[in-house]
PASEBA-1860 file (N, C-alpha, C; in nm, 3 decimals):
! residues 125
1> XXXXXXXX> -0.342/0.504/-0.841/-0.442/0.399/-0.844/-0.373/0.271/-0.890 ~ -0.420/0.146/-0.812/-0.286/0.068/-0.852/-0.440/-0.041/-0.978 ~ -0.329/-0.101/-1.046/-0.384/-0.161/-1.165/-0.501/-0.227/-1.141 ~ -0.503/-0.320/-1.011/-0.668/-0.392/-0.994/-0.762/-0.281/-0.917 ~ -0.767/-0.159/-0.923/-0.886/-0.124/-0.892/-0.840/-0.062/-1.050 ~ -0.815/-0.066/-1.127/-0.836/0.042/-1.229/-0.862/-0.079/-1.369 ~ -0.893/-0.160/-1.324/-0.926/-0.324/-1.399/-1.087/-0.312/-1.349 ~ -1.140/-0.292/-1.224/-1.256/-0.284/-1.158/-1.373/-0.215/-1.287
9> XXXXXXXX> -1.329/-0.106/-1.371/-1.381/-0.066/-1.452/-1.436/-0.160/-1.535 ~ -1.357/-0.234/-1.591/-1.383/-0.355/-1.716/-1.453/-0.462/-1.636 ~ -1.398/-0.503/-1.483/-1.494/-0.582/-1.457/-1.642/-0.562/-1.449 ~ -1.753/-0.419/-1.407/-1.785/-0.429/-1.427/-1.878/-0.330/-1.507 ~ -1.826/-0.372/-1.628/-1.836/-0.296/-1.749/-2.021/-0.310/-1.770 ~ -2.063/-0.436/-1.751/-2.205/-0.478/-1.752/-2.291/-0.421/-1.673 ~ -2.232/-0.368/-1.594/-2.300/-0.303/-1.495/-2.320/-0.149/-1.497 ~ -2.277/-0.134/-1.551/-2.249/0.053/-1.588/-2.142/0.086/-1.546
17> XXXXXXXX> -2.134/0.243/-1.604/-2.070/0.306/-1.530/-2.013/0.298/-1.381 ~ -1.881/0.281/-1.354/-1.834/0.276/-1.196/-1.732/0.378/-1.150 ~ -1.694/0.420/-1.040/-1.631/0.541/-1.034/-1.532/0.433/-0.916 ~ -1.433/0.504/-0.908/-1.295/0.475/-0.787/-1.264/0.596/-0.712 ~ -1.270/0.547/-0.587/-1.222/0.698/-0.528/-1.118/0.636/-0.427 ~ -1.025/0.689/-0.399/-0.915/0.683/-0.277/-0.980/0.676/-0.144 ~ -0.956/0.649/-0.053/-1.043/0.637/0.065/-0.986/0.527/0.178 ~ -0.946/0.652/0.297/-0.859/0.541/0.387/-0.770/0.427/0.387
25> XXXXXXXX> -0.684/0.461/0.286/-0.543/0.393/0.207/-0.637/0.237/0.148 ~ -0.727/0.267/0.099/-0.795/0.190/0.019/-0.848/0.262/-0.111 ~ -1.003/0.218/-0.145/-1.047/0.266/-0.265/-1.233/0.226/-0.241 ~ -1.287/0.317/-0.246/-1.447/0.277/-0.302/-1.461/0.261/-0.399 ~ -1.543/0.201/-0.419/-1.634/0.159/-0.556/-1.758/0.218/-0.565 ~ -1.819/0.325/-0.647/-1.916/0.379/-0.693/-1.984/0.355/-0.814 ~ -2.121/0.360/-0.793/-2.229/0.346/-0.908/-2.384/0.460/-0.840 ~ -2.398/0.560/-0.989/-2.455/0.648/-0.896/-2.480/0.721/-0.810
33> XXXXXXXX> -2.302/0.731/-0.777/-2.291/0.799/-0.649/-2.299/0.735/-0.531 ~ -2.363/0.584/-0.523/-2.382/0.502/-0.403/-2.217/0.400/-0.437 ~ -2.204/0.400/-0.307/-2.073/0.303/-0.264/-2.109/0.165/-0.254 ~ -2.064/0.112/-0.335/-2.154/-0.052/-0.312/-2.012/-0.125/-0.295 ~ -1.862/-0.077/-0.328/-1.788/-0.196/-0.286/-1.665/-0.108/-0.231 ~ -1.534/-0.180/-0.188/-1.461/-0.139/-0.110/-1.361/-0.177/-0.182 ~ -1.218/-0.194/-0.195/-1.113/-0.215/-0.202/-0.994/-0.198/-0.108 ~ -0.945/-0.294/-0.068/-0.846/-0.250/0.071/-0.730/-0.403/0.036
41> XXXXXXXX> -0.597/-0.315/0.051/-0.508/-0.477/0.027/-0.501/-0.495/-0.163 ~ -0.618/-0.450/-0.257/-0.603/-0.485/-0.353/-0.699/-0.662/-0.327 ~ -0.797/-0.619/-0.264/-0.910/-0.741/-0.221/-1.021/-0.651/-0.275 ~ -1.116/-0.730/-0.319/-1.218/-0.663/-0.389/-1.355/-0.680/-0.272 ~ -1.442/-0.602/-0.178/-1.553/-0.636/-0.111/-1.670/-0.573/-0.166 ~ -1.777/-0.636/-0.164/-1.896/-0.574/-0.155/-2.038/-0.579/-0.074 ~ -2.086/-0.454/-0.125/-2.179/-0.460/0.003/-2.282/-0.545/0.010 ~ -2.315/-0.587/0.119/-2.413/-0.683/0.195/-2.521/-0.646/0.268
49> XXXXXXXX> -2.605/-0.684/0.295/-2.719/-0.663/0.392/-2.806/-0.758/0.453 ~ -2.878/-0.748/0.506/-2.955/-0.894/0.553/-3.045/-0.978/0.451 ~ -3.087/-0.914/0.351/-3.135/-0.983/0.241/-3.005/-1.090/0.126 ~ -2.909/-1.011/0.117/-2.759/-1.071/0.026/-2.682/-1.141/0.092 ~ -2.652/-1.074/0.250/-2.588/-1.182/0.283/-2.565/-1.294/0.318 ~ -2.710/-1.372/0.320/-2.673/-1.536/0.249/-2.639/-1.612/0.166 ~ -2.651/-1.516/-0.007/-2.565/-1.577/-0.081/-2.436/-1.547/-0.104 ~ -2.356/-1.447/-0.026/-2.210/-1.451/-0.023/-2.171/-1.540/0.058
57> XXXXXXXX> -2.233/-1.596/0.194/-2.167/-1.663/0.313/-2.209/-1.817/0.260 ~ -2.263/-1.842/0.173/-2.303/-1.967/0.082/-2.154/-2.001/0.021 ~ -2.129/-1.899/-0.022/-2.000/-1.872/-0.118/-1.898/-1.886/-0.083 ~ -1.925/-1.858/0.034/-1.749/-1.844/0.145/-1.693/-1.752/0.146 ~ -1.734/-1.628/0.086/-1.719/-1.503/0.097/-1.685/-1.404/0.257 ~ -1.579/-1.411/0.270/-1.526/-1.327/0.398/-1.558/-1.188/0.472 ~ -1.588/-1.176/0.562/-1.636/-0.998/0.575/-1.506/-0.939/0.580 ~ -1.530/-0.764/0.561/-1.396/-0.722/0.523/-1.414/-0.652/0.729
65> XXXXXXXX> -1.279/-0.680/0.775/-1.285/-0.659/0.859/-1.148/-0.562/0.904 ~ -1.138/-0.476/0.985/-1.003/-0.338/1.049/-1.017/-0.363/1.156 ~ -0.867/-0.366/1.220/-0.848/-0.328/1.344/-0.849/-0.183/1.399 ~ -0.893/-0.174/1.527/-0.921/-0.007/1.578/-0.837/0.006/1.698 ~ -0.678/-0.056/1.734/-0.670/-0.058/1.882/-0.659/-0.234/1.900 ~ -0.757/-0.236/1.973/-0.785/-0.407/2.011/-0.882/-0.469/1.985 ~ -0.926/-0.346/1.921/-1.109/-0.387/1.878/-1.112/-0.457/1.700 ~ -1.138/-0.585/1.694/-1.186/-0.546/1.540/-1.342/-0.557/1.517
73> XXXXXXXX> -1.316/-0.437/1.391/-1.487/-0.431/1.347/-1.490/-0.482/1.206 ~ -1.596/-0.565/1.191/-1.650/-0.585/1.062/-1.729/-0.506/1.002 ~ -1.733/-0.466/0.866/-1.834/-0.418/0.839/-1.906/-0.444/0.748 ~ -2.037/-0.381/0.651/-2.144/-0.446/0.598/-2.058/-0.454/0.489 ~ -1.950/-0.508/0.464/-1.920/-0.530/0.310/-1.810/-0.732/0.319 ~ -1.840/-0.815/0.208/-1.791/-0.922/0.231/-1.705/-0.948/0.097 ~ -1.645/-1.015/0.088/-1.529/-1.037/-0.063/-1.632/-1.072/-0.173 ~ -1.555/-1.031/-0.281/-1.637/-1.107/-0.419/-1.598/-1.236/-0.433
81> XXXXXXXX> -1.668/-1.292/-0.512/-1.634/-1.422/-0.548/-1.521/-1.452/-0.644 ~ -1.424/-1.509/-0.650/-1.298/-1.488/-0.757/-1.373/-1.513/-0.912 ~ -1.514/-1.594/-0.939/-1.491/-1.586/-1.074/-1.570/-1.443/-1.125 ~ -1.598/-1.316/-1.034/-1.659/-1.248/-1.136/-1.523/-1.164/-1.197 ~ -1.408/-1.234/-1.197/-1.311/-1.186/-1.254/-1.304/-1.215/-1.348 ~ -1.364/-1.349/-1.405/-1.335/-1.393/-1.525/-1.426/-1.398/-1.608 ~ -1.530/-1.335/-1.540/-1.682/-1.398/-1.615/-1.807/-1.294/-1.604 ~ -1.789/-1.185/-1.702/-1.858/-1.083/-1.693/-1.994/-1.055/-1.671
89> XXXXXXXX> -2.071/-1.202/-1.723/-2.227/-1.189/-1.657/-2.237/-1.245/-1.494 ~ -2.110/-1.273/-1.412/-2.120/-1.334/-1.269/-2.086/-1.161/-1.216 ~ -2.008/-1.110/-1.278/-1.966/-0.948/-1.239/-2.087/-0.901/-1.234 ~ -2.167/-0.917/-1.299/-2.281/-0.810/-1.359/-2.383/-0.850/-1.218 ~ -2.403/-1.024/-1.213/-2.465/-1.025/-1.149/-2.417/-1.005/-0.962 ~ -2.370/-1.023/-0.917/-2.246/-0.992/-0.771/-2.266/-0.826/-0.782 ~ -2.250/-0.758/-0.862/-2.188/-0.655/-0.851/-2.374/-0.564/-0.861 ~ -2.484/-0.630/-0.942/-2.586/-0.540/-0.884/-2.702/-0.668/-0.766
97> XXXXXXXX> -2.623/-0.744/-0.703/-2.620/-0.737/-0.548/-2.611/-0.663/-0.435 ~ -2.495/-0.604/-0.469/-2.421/-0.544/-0.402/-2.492/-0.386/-0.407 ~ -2.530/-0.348/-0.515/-2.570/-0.265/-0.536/-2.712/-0.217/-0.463 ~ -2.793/-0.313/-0.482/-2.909/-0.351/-0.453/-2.900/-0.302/-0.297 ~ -2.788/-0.355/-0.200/-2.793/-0.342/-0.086/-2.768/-0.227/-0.038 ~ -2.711/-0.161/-0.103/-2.651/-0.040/-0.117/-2.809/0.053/-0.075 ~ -2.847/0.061/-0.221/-3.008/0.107/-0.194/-3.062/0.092/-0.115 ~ -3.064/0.008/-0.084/-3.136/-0.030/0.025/-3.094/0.003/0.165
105> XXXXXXXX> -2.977/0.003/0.181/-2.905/0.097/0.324/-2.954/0.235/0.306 ~ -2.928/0.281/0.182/-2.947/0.392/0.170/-3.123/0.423/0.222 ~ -3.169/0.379/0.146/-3.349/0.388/0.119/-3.357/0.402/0.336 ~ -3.264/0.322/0.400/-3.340/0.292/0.568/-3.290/0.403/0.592 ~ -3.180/0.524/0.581/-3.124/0.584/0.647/-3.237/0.736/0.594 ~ -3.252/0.795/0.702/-3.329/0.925/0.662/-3.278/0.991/0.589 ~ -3.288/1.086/0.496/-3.210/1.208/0.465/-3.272/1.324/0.500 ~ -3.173/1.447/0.461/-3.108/1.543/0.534/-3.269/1.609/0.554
113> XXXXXXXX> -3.362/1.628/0.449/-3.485/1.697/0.411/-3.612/1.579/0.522 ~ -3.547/1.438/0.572/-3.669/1.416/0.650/-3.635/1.436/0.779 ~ -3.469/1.481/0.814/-3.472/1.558/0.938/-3.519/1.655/0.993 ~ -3.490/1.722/0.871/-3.527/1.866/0.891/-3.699/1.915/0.892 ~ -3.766/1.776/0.831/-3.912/1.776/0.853/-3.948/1.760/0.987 ~ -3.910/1.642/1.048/-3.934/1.572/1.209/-3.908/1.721/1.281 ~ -3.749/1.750/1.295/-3.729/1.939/1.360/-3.857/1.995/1.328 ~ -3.882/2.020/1.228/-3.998/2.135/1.180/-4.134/2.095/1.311
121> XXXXX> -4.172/1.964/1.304/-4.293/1.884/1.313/-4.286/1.948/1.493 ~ -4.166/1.909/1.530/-4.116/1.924/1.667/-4.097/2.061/1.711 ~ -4.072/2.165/1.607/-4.100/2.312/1.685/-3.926/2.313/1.670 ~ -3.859/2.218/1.673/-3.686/2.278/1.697/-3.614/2.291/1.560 ~ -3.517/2.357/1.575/-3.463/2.389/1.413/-3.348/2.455/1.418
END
């Protein structure tokens, strides 16, 4: 784990508990078990959605974007702002943004128990 994701802790300390995991020669960022930020490069991103992401692109905040081939894809996550590095209530606040969106991806996506309801409803299983 290289030193700035293992700094990520203290940044955001205000925020709770955060977990790091390895992940596609990068690093997630966890709270709760939900992934709210990314790490790739030793660049810090977090997640976005259609409600947040106007105040990162206010900011000038970049989407984190991979090449696939010839294709690049962006995805729902955009850079932090450099001062929640220095400034633990801007961490606190950026970081349950991010969070927020998180939930909220989460909250749209079905889970496993309302599939398996719809199957039921439908006779297939």
């Amino acid at each position: 784990m290289s030193e700035f994701v293992s700094y990520l802790h203290e940044v955001f300390e205000r925020l709770g508990a955060v977990q790091t995991r390895r992940m596609f020669g990068g690093h997630g960022v966890y709270r709760e078990g939900l992934m709210f930020g990314l790490v790739a490069d030793d660049v810090l991103y977090l997640k976005v959605d259609a409600e947040s992401l106007p105040r990162f692109a206010a900011r000038g905040c970049r989407p984190f974007e991979y090449g696939k081939g010839d294709k690049l894809t962006q995805m729902s996550y955009y850079s932090a702002p450099g001062e929640i590095f220095e400034d633990p209530d801007e961490a606190q606040v950026w970081g349950a943004l991010a969070f927020a969106a998180a939930v909220r991806s989460r909250a749209s996506k079905p889970g496993k128990r309302a599939v398996r309801t719809r199957k039921k409803a439908a006779g297939t299983q």
